[in-house]
C-alpha positions in Angstrom: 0.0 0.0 0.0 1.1 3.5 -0.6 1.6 5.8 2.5 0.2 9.5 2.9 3.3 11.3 1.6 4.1 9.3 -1.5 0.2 9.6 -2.0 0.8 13.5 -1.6 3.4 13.3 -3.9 1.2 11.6 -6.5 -1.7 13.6 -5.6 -0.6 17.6 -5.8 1.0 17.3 -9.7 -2.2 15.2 -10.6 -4.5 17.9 -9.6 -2.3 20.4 -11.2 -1.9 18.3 -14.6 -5.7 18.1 -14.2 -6.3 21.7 -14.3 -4.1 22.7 -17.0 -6.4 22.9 -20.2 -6.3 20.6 -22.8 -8.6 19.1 -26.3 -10.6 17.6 -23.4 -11.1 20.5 -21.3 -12.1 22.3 -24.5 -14.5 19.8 -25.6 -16.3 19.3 -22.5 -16.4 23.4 -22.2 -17.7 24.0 -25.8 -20.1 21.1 -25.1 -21.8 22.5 -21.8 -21.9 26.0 -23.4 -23.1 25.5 -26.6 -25.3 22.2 -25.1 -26.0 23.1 -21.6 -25.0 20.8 -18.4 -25.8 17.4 -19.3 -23.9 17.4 -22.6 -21.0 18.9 -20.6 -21.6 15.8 -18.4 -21.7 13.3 -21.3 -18.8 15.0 -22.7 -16.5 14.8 -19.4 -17.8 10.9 -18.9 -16.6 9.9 -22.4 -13.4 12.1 -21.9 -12.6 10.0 -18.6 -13.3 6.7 -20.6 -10.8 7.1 -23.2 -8.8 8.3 -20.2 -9.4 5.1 -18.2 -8.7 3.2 -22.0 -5.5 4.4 -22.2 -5.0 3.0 -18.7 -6.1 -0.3 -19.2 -4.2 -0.8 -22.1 -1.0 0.8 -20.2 -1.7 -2.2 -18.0 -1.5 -4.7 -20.0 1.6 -3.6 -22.0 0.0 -2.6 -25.5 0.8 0.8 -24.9 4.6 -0.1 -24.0 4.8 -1.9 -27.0 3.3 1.5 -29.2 5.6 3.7 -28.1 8.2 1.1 -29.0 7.1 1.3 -32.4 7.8 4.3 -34.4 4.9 3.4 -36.9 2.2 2.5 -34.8 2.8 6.0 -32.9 3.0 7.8 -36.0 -0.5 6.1 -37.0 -1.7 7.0 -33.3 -0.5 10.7 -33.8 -2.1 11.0 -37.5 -5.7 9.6 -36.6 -5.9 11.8 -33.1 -4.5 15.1 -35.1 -7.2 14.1 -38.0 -9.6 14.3 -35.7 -9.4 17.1 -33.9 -8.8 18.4 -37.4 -12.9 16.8 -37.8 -13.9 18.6 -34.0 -12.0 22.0 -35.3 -13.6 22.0 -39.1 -16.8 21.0 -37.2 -17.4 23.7 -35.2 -16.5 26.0 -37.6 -19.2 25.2 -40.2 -21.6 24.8 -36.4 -21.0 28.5 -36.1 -21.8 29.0 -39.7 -25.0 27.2 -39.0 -25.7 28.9 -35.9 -25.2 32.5 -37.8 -27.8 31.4 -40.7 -30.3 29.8 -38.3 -29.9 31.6 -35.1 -30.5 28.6 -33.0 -28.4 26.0 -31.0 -27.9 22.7 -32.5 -27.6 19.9 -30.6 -26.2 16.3 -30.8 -27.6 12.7 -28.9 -25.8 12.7 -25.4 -24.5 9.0 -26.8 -22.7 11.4 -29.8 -21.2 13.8 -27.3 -20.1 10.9 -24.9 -18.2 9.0 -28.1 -16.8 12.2 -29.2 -15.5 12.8 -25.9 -13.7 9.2 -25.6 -11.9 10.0 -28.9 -10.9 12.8 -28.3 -8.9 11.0 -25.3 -8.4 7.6 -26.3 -7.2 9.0 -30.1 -4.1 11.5 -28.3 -1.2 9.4 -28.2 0.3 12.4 -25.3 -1.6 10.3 -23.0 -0.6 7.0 -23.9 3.3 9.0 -23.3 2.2 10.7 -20.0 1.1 7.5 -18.1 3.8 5.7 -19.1 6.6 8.5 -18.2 4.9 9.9 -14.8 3.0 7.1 -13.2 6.1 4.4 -13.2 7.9 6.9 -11.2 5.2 6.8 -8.2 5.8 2.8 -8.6 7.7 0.8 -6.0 8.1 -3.5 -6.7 8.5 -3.7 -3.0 5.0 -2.4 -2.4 3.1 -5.2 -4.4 1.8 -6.1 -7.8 3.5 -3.7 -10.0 0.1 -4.0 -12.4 -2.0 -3.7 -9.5 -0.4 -0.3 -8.7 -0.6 1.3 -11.9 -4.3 0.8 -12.2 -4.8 1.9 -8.7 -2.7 5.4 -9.8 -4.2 5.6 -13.2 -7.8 5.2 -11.8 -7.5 8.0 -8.8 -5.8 10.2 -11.8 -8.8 9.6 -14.1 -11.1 10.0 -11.2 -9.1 13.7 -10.5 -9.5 14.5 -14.0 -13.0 13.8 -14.2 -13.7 15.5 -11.3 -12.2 18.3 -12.9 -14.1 18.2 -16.0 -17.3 17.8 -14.6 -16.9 20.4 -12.7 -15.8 22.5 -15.8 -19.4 21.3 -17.1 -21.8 22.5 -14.3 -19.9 25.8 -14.5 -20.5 26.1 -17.9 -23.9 25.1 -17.8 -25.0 27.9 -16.4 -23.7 29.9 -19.3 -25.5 27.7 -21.7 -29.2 29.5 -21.5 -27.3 32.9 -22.3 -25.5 31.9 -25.2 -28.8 30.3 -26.5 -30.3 34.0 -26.6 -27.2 35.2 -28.0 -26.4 33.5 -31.3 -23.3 36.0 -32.4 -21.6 35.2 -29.0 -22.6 31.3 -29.8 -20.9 31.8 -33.7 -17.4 33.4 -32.1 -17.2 30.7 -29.1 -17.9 27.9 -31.8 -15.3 29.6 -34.3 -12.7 30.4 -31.8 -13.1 26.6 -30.3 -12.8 25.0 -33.8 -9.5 27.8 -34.7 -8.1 25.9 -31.2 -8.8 22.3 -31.9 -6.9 22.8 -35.2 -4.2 24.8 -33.6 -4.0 21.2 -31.5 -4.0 19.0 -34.0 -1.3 20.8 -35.8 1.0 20.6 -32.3 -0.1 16.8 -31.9 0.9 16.1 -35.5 4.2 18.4 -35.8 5.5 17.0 -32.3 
């Protein structure tokens, strides 16, 4: 088991990681704005699912054995910067939409929820970040070395989702203004899509 201060150590750059904003934090932001709470939910749910994905594969080894291979990261890399490329040319013709019709449109919460695990589970940075930071918060003589990095990867996706969801009900509350106000609704969905593609171009040129 771990003790308190190794938790501690775990714990305060997990939160901070958590906090620092990323394609998930954007999505699930967009999503309650744009959607209103619950689609800020879905979307934060389906972030920490491709999350807790890319744990369970860290588990097991598969994605050791990816960053191993030069081709099957590159692959990785192409497919999640192609699709935030999708997300950012998405929103962009969404805000075109929302200028012509002057109303919100909205997607199934099971939509939002898949987009929100691809957007996670399709970002090779986190298959990289799980296996670079959590190994060092690893110690064989405390147990099943497997057994400890899903423990750590799951309180780190719980932190993160915690996060997000919190990210959601705050945004929520913006959603019923922005549904009266379909210019602001047209810049947040064009300055959201100019971001995703300004992250897909750093996925894919790192």
């Amino acid at each position: 088991m771990m003790d308190a201060s190794h938790l501690a150590a775990f714990l305060l750059p997990v939160i901070a990681i958590s906090m620092i904003p990323g394609p998930d934090t954007l999505y699930v932001l967009n999503r309650s704005i744009s959607q209103g709470r619950r689609a800020g939910l879905a979307a934060a749910l389906g972030s920490a699912n491709g999350v807790f994905g890319h744990i369970t594969l860290s588990v097991v080894g598969f994605s050791a054995l990816l960053m191993a291979s030069r081709l099957g990261f590159l692959i990785v890399k192409v497919a999640g910067a192609a699709y935030l490329v999708y997300l950012g040319i998405r929103l962009l013709l969404k805000a075109a939409h929302v200028s012509g019709e002057h109303k919100l449109p909205h997607d199934p919460l099971s939509k939002v929820w898949l987009q929100g695990v691809l957007t996670n589970i399709l970002n090779p940075k986190v298959a990289v970040f799980f296996l670079a930071f959590i190994p060092q918060f690893i110690d064989s003589h405390r147990g099943h070395i497997s057994m400890q990095f899903l423990t750590l990867g799951v309180i780190f996706d719980a932190i993160g989702t915690s996060w997000l969801c919190f990210v959601a009900l705050a945004a929520g509350h913006l959603s019923r203004w922005f549904a009266t106000h379909p210019s602001a609704v047209t810049l947040q969905s064009r300055l959201t899509g100019l971001i995703f593609l300004m992250f897909a171009a750093k996925l894919a040129l790192t």
